[in-house]
C-alpha positions in Angstrom: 0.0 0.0 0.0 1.2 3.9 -0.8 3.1 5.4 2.1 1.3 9.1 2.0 3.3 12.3 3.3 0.7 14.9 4.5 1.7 18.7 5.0 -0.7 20.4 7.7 -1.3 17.0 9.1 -3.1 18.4 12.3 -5.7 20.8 10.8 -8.9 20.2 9.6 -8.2 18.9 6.2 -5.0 17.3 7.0 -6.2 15.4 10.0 -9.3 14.2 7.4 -7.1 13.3 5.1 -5.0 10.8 7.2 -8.3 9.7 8.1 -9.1 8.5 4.9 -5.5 7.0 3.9 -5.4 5.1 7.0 -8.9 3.7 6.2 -7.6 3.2 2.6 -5.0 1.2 4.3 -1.9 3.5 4.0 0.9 4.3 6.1 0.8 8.2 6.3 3.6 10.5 7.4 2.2 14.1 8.7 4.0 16.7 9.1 3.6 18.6 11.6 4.9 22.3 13.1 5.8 20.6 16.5 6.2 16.6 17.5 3.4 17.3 20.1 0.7 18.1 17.9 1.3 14.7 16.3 1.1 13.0 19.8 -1.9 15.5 20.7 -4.0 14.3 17.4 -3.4 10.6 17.7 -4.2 10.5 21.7 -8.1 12.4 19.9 -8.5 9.7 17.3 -8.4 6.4 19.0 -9.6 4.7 16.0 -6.0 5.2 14.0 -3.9 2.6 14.0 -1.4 4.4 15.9 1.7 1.4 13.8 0.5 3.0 10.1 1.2 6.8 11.5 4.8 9.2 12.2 5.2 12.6 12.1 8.1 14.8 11.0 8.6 18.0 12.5 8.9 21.2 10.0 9.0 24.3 12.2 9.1 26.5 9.6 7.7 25.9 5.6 9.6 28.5 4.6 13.1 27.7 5.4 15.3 26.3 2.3 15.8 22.5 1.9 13.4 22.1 5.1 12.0 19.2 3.4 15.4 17.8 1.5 15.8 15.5 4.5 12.1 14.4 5.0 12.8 13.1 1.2 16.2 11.3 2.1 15.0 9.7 4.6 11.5 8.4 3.9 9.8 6.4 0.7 6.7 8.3 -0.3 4.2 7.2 -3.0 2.6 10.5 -2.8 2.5 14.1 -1.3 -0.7 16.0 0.0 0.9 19.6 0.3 -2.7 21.1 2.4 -0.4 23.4 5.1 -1.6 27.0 4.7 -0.7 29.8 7.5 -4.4 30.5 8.9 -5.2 33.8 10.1 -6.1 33.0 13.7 -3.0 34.2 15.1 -3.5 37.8 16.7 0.2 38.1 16.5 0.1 38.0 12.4 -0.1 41.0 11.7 2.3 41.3 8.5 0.4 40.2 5.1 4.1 39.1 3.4 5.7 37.6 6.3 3.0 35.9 8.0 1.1 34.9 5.0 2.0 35.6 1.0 5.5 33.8 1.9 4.4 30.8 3.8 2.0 30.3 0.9 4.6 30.7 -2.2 7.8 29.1 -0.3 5.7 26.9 1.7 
């Protein structure tokens, strides 16, 4: 079966999307802004099959070759690129850092 790399794994649409690969019987690889919000999401969705799922930790989406070792180091079938900086943060307050960079470089 495809092992799946998923960008954003912890949001909404990530954490649907493992959903649905694990049930397709995948292994998935999230990635995830800190190795705590992959433990955090598995502990709220006891139905995963907690052998089929890692994380990777990528702090920050825009730093260069931030995923070069991800690639070296795992065997993915396929990429789901669904991070996207969301505007909940008060502390965002700058439009190119916060969010137009993210999204391009990201």
């Amino acid at each position: 079966m495809p092992h799946i790399l998923i960008t954003g794994a912890n949001g909404f649409v990530g954490a649907t999307m493992i959903d649905e690969c694990l049930k397709a019987g995948h292994t998935v690889t999230g990635c995830v802004r800190s190795k705590k919000s992959g433990t955090d999401l598995v502990a709220i969705h006891p139905e995963w099959d907690a052998s089929k799922i890692d994380f990777v930790e990528v702090a920050d989406y825009t730093a260069e070759g931030v995923f070069d070792k991800i690639f070296q180091e795992g065997d993915y079938d396929y990429v789901l690129h669904i991070a996207a900086p969301m505007p909940d943060n008060p502390a965002y307050t700058d439009f190119e850092t916060h969010f137009e960079k993210p999204s391009i470089q990201g």
